[in-house]
N, C-alpha and C positions, 0 to 999 in steps of 0.2 A: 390491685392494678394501679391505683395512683398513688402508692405508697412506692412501687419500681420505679414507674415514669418522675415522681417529683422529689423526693428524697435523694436521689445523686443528684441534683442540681441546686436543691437547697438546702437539704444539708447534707453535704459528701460525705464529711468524716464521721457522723455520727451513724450514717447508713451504713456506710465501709463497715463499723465496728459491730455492728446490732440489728443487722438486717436479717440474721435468723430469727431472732430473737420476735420482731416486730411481725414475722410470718406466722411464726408461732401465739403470737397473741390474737391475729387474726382469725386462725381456726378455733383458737380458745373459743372464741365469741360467739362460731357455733356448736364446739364441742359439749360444754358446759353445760349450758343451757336445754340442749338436746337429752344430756344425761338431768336435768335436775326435772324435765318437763315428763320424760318417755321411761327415764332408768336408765342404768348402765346399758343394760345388754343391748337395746339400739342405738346406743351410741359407739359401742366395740363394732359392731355390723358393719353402722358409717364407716367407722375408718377401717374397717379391713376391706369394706369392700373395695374403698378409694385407694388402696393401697396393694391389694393381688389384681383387683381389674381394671386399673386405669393407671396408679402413680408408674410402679413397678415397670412393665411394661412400656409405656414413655420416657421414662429415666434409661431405660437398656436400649431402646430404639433409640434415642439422642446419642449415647455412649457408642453404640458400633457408627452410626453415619461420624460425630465426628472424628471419633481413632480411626477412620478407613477414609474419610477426607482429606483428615489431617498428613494422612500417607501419600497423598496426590500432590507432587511438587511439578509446577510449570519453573523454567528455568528460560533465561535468555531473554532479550527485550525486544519490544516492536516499537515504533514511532507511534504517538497518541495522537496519530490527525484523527478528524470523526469518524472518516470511516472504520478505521482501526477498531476506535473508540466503540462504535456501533457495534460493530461484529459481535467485539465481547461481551458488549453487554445483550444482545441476543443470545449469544452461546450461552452467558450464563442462566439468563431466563428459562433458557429449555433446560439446562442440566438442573435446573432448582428443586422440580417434582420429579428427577431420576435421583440425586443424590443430596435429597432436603435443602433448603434456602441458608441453612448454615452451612452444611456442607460445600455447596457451589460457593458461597462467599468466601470461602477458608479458599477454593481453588484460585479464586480468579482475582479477590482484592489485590493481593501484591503482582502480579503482573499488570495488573492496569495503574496500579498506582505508581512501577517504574516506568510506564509507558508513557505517563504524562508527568515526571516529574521535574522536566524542564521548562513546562507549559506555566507562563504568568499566570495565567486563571485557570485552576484545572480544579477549585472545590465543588464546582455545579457536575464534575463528574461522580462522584463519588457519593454527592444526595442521591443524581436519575441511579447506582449503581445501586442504591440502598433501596430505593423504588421498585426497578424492574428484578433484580437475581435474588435480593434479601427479603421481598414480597412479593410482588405479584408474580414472578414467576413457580412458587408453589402451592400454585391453584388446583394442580389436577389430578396429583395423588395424595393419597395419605401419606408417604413420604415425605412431599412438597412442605406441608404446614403442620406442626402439631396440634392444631386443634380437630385440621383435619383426620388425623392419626384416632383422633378421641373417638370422633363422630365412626370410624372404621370400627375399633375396640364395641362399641354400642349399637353394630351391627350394620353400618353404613356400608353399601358394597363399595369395593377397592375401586373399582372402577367408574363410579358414581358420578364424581365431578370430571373424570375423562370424557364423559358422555355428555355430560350434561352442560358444562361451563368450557366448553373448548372453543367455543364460540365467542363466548363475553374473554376469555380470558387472550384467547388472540387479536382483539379488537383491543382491548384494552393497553396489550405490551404493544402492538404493534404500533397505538396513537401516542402512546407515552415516547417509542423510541426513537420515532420522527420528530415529536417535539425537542426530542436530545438532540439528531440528528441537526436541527434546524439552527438551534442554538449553542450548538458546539461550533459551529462552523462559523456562526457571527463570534462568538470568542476564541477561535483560533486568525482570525484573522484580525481581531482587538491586538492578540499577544504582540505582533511586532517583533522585534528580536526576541528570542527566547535567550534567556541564561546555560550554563553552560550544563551541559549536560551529566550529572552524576552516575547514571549509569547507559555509556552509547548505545545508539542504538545497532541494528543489524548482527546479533548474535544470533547463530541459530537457538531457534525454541526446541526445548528439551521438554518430554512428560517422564518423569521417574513415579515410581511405585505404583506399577501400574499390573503390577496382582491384586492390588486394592481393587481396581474395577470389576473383575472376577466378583471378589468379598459382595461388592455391593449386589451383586448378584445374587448371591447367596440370603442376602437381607431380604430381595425381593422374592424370593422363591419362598422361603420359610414364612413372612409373612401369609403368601397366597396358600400353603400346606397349612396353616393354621386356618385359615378361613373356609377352608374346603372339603378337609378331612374331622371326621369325628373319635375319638378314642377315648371318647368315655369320659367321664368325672371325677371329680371326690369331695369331700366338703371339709373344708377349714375355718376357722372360724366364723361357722356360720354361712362361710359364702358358698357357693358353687363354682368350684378349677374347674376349667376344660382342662385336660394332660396335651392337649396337639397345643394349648397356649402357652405350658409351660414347654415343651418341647420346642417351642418358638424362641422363647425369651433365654432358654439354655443354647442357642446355640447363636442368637446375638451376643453373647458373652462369647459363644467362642469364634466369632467372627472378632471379635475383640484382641483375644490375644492372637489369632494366626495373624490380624493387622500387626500387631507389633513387632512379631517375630518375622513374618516377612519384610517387613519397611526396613531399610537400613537405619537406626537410630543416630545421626552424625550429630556430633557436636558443633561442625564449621557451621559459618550460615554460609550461605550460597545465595546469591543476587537480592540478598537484604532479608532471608527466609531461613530462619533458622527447623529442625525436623525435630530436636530434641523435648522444646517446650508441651509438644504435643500431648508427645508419647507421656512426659511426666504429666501430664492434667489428668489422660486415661488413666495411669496407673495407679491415681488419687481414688478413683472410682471403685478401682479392682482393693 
């Protein structure tokens, strides 16, 4: 973990280049050692287990939220006074544990960031924007956070942190986005004349691909039929499959491609948002 967070900042380029590489040396440290103390065969276990019961599964779950996020284009501009300002990042807050903290990020950064890009000071949007939709807004599903998703996987009910943290987690957004609130509005009134505006405002707002929303449905539905229903076992290397887990993760793949084949793939970009780069990152996967 402080190999991600300090390596791009000190050193970029060597990260950039070798950052499989230095993950890979990581697990070395306890793959190795695990085989040199216990034997191979508990060290095959570790990694298949980490890899059909937890990587596998997280990897397809990121992969449909963002190719069915990435299909969700807002189009048109609002004014970035704070109320504005507020709304969104409320709305993003709650959409963060319906369609993950990446996914709502991928929704709502570029509409917020033309909303205030004529605004003198508009960076303290975009931290409280990283704060409330890109964290603490996916507190309360395993959708919301991956580690939450973990804690689901290892038998944590779906519903767990809805129940439990709905309290702490609306206290928490709610204080953070008054203090946005309070101090957007002393920096909107800092700004002064604002610069001219690169993209005006007052176009009507547009939602395109919004068979995506459906998709995410579907993500949510097969998750809850894999935690509900039983269809028995088998054993692969060493581990114990559920078939309703793979039955899950077969059909986040194909939540995957009906995203792409429904989203229209355009080459234009449209109000600074291009639709293409997307679809190519998913297709990296596939």
């Amino acid at each position: 973990l402080l190999s991600i967070a300090l390596f791009p900042l000190l050193a970029p380029h060597f990260w950039e280049h070798h950052f499989g590489k230095i993950s890979a040396l990581w697990a070395a440290l306890v793959i190795v050692p695990l085989a040199l103390i216990f034997g191979p065969t508990p060290a095959i276990h570790a990694v298949s287990h980490t890899a059909f019961l937890e990587y596998i599964p997280f990897i397809l779950l990121l992969l449909a939220l963002f190719t069915v996020a990435g299909g969700i284009v807002v189009s048109g501009n609002l004014h970035g006074s704070p109320a504005t300002n507020t709304a969104i990042l409320g709305i993003g807050t709650i959409l963060a544990s319906i369609i993950g903290t990446t996914g709502a990020s991928m929704v709502l950064i570029r509409p917020i960031m033309r909303a205030n890009d004529d605004r003198k000071h508009n960076v303290h949007v975009i931290v409280f924007f990283i704060f409330l939709v890109s964290n603490i807004g996916g507190s309360l599903t395993p959708l919301g956070d991956p580690p939450l998703f973990l804690g689901f996987l290892r038998g944590v009910d779906f519903f767990w942190t809805t129940t439990h943290l709905f309290g702490e987690t609306l206290f928490v957004a709610g204080l953070v986005l008054v203090v946005f609130f309070v101090f957007d509005t002393w920096m909107y009134r800092q700004d002064g004349h604002s610069k001219p505006d690169p993209t005006p405002d007052g176009n009507l707002i547009h939602i395109s691909g919004l068979p995506n929303l459906a998709l995410i449905g579907v993500v949510i539905a097969a998750i809850l039929f894999a935690a509900k229903v039983d269809l028995g076992s088998f054993q692969l290397i060493g581990q114990t499959v559920k078939w309703q887990n793979v039955l899950r993760d077969l059909i986040f793949i194909g939540v995957v491609f009906a995203s792409l084949k429904l989203t229209p793939d355009y080459d234009h970009v449209a109000n600074g948002f291009s639709w293409g780069p997307i679809h190519e990152v998913a297709k990296l996967f596939l």
